[in-house]
C-alpha positions in Angstrom: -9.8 1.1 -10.7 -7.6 3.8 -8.6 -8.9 5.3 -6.0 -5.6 7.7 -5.8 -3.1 9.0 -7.8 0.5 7.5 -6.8 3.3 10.2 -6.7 7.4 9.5 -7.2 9.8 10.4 -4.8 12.4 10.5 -7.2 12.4 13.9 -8.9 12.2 15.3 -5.1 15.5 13.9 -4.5 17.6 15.1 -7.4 16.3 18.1 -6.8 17.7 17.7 -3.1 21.4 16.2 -4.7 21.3 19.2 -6.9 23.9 21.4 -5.3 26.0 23.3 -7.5 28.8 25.9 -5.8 28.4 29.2 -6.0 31.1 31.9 -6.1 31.4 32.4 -2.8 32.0 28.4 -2.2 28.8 27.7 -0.3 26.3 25.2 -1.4 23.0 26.4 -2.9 19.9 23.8 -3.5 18.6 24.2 -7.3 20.5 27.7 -6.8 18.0 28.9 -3.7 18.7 28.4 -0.3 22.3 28.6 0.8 23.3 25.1 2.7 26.7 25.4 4.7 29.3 22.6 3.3 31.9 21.0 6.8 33.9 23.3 7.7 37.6 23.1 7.0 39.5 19.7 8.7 35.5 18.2 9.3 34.2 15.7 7.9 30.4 14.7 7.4 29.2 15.7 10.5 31.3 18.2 12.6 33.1 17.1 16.4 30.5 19.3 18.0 27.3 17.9 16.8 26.5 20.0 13.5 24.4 18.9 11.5 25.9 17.2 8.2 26.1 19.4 4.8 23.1 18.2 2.4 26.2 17.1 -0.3 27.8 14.8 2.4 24.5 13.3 3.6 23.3 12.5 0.3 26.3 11.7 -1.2 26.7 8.3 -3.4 23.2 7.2 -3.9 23.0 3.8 -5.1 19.4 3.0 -4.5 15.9 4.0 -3.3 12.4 2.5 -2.4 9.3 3.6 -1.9 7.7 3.1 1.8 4.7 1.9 2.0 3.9 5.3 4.1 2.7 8.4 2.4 5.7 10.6 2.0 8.7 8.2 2.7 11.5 6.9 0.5 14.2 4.7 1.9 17.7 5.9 0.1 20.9 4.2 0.2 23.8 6.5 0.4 27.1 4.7 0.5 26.7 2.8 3.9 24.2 5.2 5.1 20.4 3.7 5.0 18.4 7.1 5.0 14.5 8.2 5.3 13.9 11.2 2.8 10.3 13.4 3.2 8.6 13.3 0.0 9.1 17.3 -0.4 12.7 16.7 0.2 12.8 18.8 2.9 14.0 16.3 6.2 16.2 13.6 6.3 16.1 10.9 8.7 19.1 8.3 9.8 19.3 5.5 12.5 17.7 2.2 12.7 14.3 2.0 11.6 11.7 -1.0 12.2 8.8 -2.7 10.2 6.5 -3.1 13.4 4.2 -5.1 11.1 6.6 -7.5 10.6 8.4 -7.1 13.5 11.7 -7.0 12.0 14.6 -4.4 11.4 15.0 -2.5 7.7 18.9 -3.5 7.2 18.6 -2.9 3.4 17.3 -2.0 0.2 15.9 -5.5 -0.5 14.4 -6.2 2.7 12.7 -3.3 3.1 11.3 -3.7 -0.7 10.4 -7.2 0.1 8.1 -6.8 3.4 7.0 -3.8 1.9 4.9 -5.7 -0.5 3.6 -8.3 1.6 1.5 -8.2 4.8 0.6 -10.5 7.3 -3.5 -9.9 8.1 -2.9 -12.5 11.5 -0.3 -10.6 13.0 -2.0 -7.1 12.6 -5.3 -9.3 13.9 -7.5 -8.6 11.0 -10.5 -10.6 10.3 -11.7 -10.2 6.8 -15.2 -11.8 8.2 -15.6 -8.3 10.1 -15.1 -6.2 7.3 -18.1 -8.1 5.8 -16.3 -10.5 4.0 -18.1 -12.6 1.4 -16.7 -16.2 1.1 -15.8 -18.0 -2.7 -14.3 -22.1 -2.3 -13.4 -24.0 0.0 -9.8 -24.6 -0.1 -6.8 -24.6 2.6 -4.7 -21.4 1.5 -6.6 -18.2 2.1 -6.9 -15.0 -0.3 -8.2 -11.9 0.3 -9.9 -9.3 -2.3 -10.8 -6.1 -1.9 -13.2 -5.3 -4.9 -16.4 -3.0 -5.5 -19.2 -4.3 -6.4 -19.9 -1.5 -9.1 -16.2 -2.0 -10.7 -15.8 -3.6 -14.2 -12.1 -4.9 -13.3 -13.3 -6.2 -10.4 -16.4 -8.1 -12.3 -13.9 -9.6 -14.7 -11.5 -10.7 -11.8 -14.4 -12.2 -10.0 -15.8 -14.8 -12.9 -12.4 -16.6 -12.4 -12.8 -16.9 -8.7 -14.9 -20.5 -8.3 -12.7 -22.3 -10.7 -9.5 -22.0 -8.3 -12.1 -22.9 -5.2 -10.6 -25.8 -5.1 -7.6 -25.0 -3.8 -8.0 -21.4 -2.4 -10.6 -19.9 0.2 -11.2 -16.6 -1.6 -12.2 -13.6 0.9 -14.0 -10.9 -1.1 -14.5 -7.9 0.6 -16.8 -5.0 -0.6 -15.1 -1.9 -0.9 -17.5 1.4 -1.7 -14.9 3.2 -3.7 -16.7 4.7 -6.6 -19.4 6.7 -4.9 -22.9 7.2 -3.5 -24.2 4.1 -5.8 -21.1 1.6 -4.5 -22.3 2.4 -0.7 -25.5 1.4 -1.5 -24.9 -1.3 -3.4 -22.4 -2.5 0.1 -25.0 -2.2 2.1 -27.5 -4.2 0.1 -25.1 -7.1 -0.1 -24.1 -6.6 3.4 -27.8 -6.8 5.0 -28.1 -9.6 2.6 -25.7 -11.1 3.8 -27.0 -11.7 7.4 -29.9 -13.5 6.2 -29.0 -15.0 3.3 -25.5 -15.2 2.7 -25.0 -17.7 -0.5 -27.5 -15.4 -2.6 -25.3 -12.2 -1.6 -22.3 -14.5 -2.9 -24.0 -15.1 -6.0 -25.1 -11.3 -6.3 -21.3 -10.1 -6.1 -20.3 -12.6 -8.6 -22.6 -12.0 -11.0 -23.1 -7.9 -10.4 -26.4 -7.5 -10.2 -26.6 -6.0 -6.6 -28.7 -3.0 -8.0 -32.1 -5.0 -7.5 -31.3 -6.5 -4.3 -33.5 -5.2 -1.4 -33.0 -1.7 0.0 -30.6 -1.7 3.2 -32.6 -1.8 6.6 -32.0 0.7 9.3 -28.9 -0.7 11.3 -27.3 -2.5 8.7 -25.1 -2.5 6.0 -22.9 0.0 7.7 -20.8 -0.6 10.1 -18.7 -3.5 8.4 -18.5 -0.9 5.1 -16.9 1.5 7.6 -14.4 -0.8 9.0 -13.6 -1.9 5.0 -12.6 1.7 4.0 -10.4 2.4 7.4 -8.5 -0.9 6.7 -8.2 0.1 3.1 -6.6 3.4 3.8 -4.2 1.5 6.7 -3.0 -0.9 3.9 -2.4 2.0 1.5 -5.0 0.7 -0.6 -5.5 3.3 -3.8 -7.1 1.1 -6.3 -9.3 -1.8 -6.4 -9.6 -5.1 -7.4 -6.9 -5.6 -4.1 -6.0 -8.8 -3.5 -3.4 -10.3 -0.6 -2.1 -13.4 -1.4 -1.7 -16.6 0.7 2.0 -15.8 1.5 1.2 -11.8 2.1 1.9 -10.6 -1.4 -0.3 -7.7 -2.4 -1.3 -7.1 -6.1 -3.3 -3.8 -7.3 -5.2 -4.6 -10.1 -6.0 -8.2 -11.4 -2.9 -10.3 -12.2 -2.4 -11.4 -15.6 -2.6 -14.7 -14.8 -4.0 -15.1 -11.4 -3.4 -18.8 -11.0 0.2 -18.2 -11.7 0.4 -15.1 -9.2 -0.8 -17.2 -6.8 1.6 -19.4 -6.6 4.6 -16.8 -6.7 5.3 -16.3 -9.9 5.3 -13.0 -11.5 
């Protein structure tokens, strides 16, 4: 179930590309404001430190991805890797890093590539503190975000213990859908400190509405830390799941035992 609505970049930037000449030879965006071209015997970017016209800058698009960043599209522009604003407005050039990954965006691909993938060690983030709930007992390790209250997430769950075998499944409650899903977090959370294979069983199964009412000081704090690591990992939908190799997945796969082990 979406939490947000996703939004393209892509009718931003034609807009942006969309300079026609006017009479009077200067550059107009979608015939508004007037954008200087180089002046005569310049090229891109003048001697003296002028900025470059919009037409040279964005000139010869070949590609684009989306950032995992609200508001950023990565644009290849001849050799030029460039970092367009989602209203269009700024442009951004020069070397840019994936401090998650630690590594340099030199292209299209790679960018696309650790975009979709994340690495919950390096960042230091322990499922177990965002009240994580655990399903098998195997070596490789997957995380779920789901909410207890969400239909997709019920169906994705009743195919959880026959992969226990081989995976460790994480499942993380995430109160998405309202007043009734943070209740329902905090039942299974308190639950979970005293009797964690009956607030296993209570997930899987969905009936968390008749399990006892939350105590004072409990059932809180590890819901909290859920939805801020949500909204770091761009989460906008739930079931959320982050595969053994970092591979993240909105929505269950169509065939989860073959997700898992890379295919598409």
């Amino acid at each position: 179930m979406r939490i947000t609505p996703n939004r393209t970049l892509a009718p931003v930037l034609a807009t942006a590309i969309g300079v026609t000449t006017a009479a009077g030879g200067e550059g107009t965006l979608a015939g508004h404001v007037p954008v200087a071209g180089p002046a005569p015997g310049q090229g891109a970017g003048s001697a003296n430190g002028t900025a470059p016209s919009i037409q040279a800058l964005l000139h010869g698009i070949t590609g684009m991805t989306r950032l995992p960043v609200a508001g950023i599209q990565m644009v290849q522009a001849g050799e030029r890797l460039l970092f367009v604003s989602a209203n269009g407005r700024y442009v951004f050039t020069g070397p840019a890093w994936d401090l998650w990954h630690g590594a340099r965006l030199a292209s299209l691909g790679e960018a696309a590539r650790l975009a979709g993938r994340i690495d919950l060690k390096r960042l230091g983030l322990d499922p177990a503190a965002l009240g994580a709930l655990d399903v098998g007992e195997g070596t490789q390790t997957v995380v779920v975000f789901v909410d207890p209250r969400c239909p997709h997430c019920q169906a994705l769950l009743g195919s959880l213990p026959a992969l226990g075998a081989r995976y460790r499944f994480r499942l993380v409650p995430l109160p998405v859908l309202g007043p009734a899903s943070e209740q329902a977090v905090a039942r299974l959370d308190c639950l979970a400190g005293r009797e964690p294979q009956k607030a296993r069983e209570a997930l899987l199964s969905g009936k968390v509405d008749g399990l006892p009412e939350p105590t004072a000081g409990c059932g809180q704090a590890r819901a909290q830390r859920a939805l801020v690591t949500a909204e770091l990992l761009g989460i906008t939908g739930v079931p959320y799941l982050i595969a053994p190799d970092g591979r993240m997945q909105q929505g269950a796969p169509a065939d989860l035992s073959q997700w898992l082990e890379g295919s598409p």
